[in-house]
C-alpha positions as CSV (number, residue, x, y, z in Angstrom):
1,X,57.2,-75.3,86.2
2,X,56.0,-73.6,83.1
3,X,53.9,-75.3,80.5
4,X,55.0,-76.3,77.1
5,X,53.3,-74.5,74.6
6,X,52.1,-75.6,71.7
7,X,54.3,-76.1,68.9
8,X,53.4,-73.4,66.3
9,X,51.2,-74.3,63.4
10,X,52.8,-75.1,60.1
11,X,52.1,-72.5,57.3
12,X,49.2,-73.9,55.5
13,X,50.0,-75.3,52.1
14,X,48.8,-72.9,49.5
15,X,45.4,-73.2,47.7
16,X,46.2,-71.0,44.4
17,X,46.9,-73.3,41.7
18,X,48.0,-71.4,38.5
19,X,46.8,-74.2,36.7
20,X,43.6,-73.7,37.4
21,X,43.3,-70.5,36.1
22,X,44.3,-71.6,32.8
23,X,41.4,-70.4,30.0
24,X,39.5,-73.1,27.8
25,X,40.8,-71.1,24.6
26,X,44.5,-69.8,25.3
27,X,45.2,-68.7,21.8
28,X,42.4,-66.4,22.5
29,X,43.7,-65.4,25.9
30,X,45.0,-61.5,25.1
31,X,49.1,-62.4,26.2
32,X,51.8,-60.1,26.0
33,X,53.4,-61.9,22.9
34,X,50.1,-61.4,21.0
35,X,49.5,-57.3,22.1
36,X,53.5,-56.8,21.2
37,X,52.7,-58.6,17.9
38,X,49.8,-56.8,17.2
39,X,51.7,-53.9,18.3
40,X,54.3,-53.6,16.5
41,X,52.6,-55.0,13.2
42,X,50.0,-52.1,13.3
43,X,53.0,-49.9,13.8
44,X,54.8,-51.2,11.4
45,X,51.4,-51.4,8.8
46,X,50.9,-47.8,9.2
47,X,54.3,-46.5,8.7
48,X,54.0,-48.6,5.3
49,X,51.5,-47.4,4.2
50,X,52.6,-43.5,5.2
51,X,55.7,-43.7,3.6
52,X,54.1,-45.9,0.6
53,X,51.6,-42.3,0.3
54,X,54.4,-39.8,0.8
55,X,56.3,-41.9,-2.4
56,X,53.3,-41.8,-4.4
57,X,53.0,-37.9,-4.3
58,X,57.1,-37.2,-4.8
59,X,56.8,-39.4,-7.6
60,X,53.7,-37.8,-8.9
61,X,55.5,-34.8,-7.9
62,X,58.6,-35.5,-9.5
63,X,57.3,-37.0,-13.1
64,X,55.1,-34.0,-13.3
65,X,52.1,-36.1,-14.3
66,X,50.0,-34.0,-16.4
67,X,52.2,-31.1,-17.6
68,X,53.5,-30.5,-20.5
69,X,56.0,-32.8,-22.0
70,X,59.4,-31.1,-21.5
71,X,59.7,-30.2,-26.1
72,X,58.1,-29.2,-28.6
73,X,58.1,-29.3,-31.9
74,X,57.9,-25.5,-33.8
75,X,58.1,-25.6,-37.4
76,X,59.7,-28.7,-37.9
77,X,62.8,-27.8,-35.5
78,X,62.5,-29.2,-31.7
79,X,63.0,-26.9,-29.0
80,X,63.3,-27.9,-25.0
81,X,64.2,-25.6,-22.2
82,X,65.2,-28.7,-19.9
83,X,66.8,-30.8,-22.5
84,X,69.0,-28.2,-24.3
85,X,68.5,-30.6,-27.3
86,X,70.0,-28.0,-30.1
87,X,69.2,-30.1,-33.3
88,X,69.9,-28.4,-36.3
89,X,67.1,-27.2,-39.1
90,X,68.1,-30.1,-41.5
91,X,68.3,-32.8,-38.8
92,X,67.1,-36.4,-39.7
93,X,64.5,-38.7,-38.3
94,X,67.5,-40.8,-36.6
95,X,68.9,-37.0,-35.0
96,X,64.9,-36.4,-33.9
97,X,63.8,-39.3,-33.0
98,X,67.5,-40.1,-30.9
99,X,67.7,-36.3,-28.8
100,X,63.8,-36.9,-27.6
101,X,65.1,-40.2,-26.1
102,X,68.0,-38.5,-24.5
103,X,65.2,-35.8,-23.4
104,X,62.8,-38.1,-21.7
105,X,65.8,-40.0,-20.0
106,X,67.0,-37.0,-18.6
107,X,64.0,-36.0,-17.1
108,X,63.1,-39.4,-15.6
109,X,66.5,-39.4,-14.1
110,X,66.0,-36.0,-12.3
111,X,63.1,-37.4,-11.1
112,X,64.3,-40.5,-9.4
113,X,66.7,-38.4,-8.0
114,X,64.5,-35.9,-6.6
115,X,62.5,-38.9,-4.9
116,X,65.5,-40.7,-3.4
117,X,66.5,-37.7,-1.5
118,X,62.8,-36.8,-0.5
119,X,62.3,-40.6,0.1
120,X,65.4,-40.9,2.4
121,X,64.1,-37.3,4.6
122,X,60.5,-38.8,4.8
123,X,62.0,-42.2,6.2
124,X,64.0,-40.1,8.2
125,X,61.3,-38.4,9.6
126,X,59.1,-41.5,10.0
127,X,62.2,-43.1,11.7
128,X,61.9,-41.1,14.9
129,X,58.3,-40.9,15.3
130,X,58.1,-44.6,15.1
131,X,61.1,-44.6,17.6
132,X,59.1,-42.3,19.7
133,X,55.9,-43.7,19.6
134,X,57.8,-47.4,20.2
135,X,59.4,-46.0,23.2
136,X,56.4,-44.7,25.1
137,X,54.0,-47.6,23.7
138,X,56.9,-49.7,25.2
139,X,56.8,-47.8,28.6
140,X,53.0,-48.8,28.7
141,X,53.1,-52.2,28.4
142,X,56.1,-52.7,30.8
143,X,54.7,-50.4,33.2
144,X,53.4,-53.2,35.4
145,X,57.1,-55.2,35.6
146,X,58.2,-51.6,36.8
147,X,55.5,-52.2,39.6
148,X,56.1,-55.2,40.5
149,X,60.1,-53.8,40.5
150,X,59.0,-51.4,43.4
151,X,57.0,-53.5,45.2
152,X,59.6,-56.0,45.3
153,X,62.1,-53.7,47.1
154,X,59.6,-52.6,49.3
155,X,59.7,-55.9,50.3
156,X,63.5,-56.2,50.6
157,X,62.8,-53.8,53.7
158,X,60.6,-56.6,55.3
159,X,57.4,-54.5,54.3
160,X,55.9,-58.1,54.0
161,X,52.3,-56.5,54.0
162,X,53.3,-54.8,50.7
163,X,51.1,-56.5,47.6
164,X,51.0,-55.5,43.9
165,X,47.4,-56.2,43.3
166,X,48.0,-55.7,39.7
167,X,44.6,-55.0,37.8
168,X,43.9,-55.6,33.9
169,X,43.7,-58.2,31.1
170,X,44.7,-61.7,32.4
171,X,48.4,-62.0,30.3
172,X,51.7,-62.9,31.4
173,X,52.4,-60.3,34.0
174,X,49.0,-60.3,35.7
175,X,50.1,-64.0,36.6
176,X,53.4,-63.0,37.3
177,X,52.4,-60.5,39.7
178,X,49.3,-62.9,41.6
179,X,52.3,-65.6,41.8
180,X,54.5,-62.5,43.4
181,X,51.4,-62.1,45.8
182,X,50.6,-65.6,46.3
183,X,54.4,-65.5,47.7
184,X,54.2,-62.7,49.8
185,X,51.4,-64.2,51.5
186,X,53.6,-67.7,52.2
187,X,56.6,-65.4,53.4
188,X,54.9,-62.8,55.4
189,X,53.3,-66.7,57.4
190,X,56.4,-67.8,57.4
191,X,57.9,-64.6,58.5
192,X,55.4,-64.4,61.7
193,X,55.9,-68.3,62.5
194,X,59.8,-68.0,63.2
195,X,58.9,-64.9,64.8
196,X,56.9,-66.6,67.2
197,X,59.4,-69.6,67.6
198,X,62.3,-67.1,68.6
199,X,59.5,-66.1,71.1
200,X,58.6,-69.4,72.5
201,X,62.3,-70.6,72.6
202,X,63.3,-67.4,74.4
203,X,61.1,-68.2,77.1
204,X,61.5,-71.6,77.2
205,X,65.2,-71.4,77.0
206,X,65.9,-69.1,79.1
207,X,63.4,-70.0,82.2
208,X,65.5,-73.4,83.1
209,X,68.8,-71.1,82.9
210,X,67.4,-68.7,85.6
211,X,66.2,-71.2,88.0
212,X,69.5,-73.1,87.7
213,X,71.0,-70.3,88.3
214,X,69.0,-69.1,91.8
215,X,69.7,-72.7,92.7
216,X,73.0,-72.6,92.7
217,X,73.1,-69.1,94.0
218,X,71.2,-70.4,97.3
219,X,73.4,-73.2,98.0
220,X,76.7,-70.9,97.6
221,X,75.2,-68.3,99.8
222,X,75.3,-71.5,102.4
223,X,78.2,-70.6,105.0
224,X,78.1,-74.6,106.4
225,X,78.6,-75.9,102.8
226,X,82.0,-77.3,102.4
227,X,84.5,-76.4,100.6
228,X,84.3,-79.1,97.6
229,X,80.5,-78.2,97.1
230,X,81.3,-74.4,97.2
231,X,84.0,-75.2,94.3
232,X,81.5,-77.6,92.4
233,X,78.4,-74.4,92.6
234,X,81.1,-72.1,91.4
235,X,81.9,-74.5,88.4
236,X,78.4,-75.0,87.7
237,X,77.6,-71.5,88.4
238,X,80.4,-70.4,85.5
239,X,79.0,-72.9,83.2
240,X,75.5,-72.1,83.3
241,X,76.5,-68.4,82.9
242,X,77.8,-69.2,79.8
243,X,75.4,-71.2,78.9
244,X,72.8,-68.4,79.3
245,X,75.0,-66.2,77.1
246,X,75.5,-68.7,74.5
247,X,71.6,-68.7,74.6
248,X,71.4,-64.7,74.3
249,X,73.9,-64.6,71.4
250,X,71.8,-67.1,69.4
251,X,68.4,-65.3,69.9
252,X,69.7,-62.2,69.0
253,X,71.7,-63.5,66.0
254,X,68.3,-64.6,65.0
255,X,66.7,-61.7,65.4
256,X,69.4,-59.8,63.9
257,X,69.1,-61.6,60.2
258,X,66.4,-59.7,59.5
259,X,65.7,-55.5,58.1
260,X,65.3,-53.1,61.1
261,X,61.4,-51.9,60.2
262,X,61.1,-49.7,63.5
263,X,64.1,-47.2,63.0
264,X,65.0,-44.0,65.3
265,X,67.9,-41.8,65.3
266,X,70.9,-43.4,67.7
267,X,73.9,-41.6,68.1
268,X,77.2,-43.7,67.1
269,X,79.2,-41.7,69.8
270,X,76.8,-42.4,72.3
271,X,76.5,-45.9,71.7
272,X,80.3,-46.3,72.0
273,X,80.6,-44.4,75.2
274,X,78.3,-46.9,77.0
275,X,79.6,-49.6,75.2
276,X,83.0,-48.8,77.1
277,X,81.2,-48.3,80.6
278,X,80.0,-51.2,80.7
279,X,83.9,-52.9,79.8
280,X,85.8,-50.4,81.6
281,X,86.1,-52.9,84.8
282,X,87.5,-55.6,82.6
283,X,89.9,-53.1,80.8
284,X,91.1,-52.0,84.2
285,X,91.4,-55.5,85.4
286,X,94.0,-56.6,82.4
287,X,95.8,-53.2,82.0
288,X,94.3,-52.1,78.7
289,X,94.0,-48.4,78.3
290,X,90.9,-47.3,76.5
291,X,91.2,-44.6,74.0
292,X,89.5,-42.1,71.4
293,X,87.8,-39.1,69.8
294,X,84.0,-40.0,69.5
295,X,82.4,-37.4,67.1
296,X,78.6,-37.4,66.8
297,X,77.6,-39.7,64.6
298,X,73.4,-39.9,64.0
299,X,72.4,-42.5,62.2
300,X,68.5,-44.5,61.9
301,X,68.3,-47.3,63.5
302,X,67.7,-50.0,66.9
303,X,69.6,-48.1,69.8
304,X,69.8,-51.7,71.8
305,X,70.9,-53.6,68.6
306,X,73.8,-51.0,67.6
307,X,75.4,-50.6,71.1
308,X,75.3,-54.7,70.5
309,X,77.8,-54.2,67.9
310,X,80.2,-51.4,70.2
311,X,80.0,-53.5,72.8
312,X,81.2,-57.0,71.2
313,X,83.9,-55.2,69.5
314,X,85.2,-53.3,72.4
315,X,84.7,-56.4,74.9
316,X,86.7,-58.4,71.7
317,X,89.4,-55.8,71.4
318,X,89.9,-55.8,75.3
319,X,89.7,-60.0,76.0
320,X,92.0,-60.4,72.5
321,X,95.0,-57.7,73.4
322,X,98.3,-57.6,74.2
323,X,99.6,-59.0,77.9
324,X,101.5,-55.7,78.5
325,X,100.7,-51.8,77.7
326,X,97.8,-53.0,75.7
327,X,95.3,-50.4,74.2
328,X,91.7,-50.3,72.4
329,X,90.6,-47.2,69.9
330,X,87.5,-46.4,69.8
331,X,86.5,-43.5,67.1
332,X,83.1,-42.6,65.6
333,X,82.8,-39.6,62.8
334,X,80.7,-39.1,60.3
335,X,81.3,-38.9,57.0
336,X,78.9,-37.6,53.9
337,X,75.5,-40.1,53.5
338,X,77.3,-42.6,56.1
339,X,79.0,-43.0,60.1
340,X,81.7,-44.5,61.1
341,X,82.8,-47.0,64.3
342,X,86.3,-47.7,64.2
343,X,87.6,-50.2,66.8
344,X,91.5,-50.8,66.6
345,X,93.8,-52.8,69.6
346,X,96.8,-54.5,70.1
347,X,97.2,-57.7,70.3
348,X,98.5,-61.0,68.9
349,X,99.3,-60.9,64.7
350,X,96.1,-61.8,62.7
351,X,97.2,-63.7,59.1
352,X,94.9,-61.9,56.5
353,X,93.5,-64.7,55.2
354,X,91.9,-65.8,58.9
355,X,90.0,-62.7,59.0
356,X,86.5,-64.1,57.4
357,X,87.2,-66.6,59.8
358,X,86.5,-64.9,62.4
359,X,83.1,-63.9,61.6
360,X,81.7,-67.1,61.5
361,X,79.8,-68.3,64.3
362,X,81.4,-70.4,67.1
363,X,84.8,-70.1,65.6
364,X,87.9,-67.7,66.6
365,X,91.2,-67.2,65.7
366,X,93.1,-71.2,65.0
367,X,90.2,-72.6,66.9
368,X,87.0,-73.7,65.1
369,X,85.3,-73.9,68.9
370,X,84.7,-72.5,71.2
371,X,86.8,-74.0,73.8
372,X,88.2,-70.4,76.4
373,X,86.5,-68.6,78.6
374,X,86.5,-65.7,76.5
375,X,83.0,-65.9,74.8
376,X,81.5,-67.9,73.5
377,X,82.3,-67.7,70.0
378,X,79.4,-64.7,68.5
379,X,80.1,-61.9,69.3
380,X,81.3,-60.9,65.5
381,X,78.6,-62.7,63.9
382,X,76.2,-60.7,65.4
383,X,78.0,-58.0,64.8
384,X,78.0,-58.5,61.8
385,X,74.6,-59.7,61.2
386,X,73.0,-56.4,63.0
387,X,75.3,-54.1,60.5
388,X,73.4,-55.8,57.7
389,X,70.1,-55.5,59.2
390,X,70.7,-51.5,59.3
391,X,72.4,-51.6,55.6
392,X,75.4,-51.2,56.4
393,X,78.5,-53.6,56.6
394,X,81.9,-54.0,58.9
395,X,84.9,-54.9,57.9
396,X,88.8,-55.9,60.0
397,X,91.9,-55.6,58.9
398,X,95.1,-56.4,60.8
399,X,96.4,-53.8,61.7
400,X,100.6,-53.4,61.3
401,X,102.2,-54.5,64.7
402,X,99.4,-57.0,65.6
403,X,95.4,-56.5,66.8
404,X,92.7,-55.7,64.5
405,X,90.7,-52.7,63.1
406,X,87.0,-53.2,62.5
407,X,85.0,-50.6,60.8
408,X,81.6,-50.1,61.0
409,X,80.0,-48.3,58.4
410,X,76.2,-47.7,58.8
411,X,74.4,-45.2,56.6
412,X,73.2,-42.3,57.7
């Protein structure tokens, strides 16, 4: 009899405590809200004072400090070549004094003008350097969220060993991404400890199963047994059979769950082929003609796990088909940046809304159990779960006249 291993060690608890790595002063700690202040105040200071300078000079510009006022007064008439003032020789103080108002406010109002169009092209211009230079600035200081961005889909391929490691001052996002770490180390334990389990209970499970099984395989092969025992071994025989697929459906929906890391190209049409060998007896057996184009289909992935998926569909479409003249379809192509396994059969009508249904473990069509010798109640939801593990997804439909069509779509 083997011996129980040991249960597998708990994950230890984790020793980083953010809270310790507070600093004595945080208002002096350099955070992300006080380097986008200063930031954008020091941007916003020296485009001030640039545009304050460039309005000093088209002002200066403009009023023409320094030159010459725009009259003159030549033997006691007033003459201005901007003004057009025009007074006659006999004109009055009032007259005078009155057209060199009108003079001077003329001017002053050419000036303002002159500024506020030369003011609004300097802003203008000032406008989309400071856009610019906010824009890359803005880049720089979100460059590590974009880091941690790609590390974090590394991860979503299972690349647990993946870390950010980010360097720099300690602000916001240098804690974010040590957290992130701190996390991937916790998940990557984890990871290895259910690993492990799915090892131990694979042994442990399935080493009972086999020696029941050579058991009752020794007693049937007894000619003097009588006839009751040979019917109870049978019965037993049938039920630990299922029992040891029941057991092989569960570890490999559990190993399923997870991203395929090791990847190599499989041929969908190849797959298929010896998914049909191996139900070919069966479909003879129940009169259930098996038919199809299979195109090469080459996609990246677990050769074992994908023929998994052909062969629970075809071994479905065969055990769920019609009584008489029954069929089962079995197509692979490929398409552009995907493949496709089509499985389609006859068989009894399928109400659309009991198609998720049938996905779920341990439950089948109007029956939440499994309670028929047909399976034992996983064959979809492993499918299912290895289609996901290679990014891709399937999907049934009934199909008009009763039976299903489930499509595989795996990328290429």
């Amino acid at each position: 009899m083997a011996s129980t291993p040991a249960p597998p060690a708990a994950p230890p608890k984790p020793t980083w405590d953010p809270r310790e790595h507070e600093p004595s002063f945080p208002w002096l700690r350099p955070t992300i809200r006080i380097r986008l202040t200063l930031l954008y105040g020091g941007m916003f200071l020296i485009a001030g004072i640039l545009l304050l300078s460039i309005i000093y000079l088209l002002a200066a510009q403009a009023l023409a400090v320094g030159s010459e006022l725009p009259f003159k007064i030549v033997s006691g008439k007033v003459e201005s070549a901007v003004c057009g003032l025009g007074l006659p020789d006999n004109a009055s103080p009032e007259q005078f004094n009155a057209a060199m108002n009108a003079c001077v406010n003329h001017q002053r109002q050419q000036a303002l003008d002159e500024l506020l169009s030369r003011s609004l092209l300097a802003l203008l211009g000032l406008s989309i350097i400071a856009f610019a230079f906010g824009y890359a600035m803005a880049g720089r200081v979100l460059s590590p969220l974009g880091r941690i961005t790609r590390t974090a889909r590394r991860v979503a391929g299972t690349d647990l060993t993946r870390r950010i490691e980010l360097d720099g001052p300690d602000d916001e996002l240098k804690e974010l991404a040590d957290t992130f770490d701190e996390m991937l180390d916790r998940l990557e334990r984890a990871f290895t400890a259910q690993q492990r389990f799915v090892g131990n209970a694979s042994h442990e499970l399935r080493t009972p199963l086999a020696i029941n099984r050579t058991l009752l395989e020794v007693h049937l092969s007894d000619p003097g047994a009588p006839p009751e025992l040979q019917q109870l071994g049978k019965t037993l025989l049938a039920t630990n059979e299922r029992s040891e697929q029941l057991v092989e459906g569960l570890l490999l929906l559990a190993r399923s769950e997870n991203q395929i890391i090791e990847r190599k190209p499989v041929d969908l049409a190849e797959v298929a082929s010896r998914a049909i060998d191996q139900v070919h007896g069966e479909a003879a057996a129940k009169g259930v003609e098996i038919r199809g184009e299979r195109a090469p289909a080459v996609v990246q992935g677990n050769g074992v796990l994908l023929e998994r998926i052909a062969l629970n569909l075809v071994q479905n479409a065969v055990r769920y088909n019609a009584p008489e003249e029954g069929w089962v379809e079995v197509i692979t192509e490929s398409r552009p940046g995907q493949a496709l396994l089509v499985v389609s059969n006859t068989g009894p009508m399928v109400p659309a809304y009991e198609i998720d249904n049938l996905f779920e473990p341990f439950r089948r069509l109007r029956t939440e159990r499994t309670g028929s010798d047909k399976g034992v109640g996983l064959g979809l939801s492993i499918a299912r779960s290895v289609a996901r593990a290679h990014g891709g997804r399937i999907i049934a439909e009934p199909r008009e006249g009763g039976g299903l069509v489930m499509r595989v779509t795996l990328p290429i």
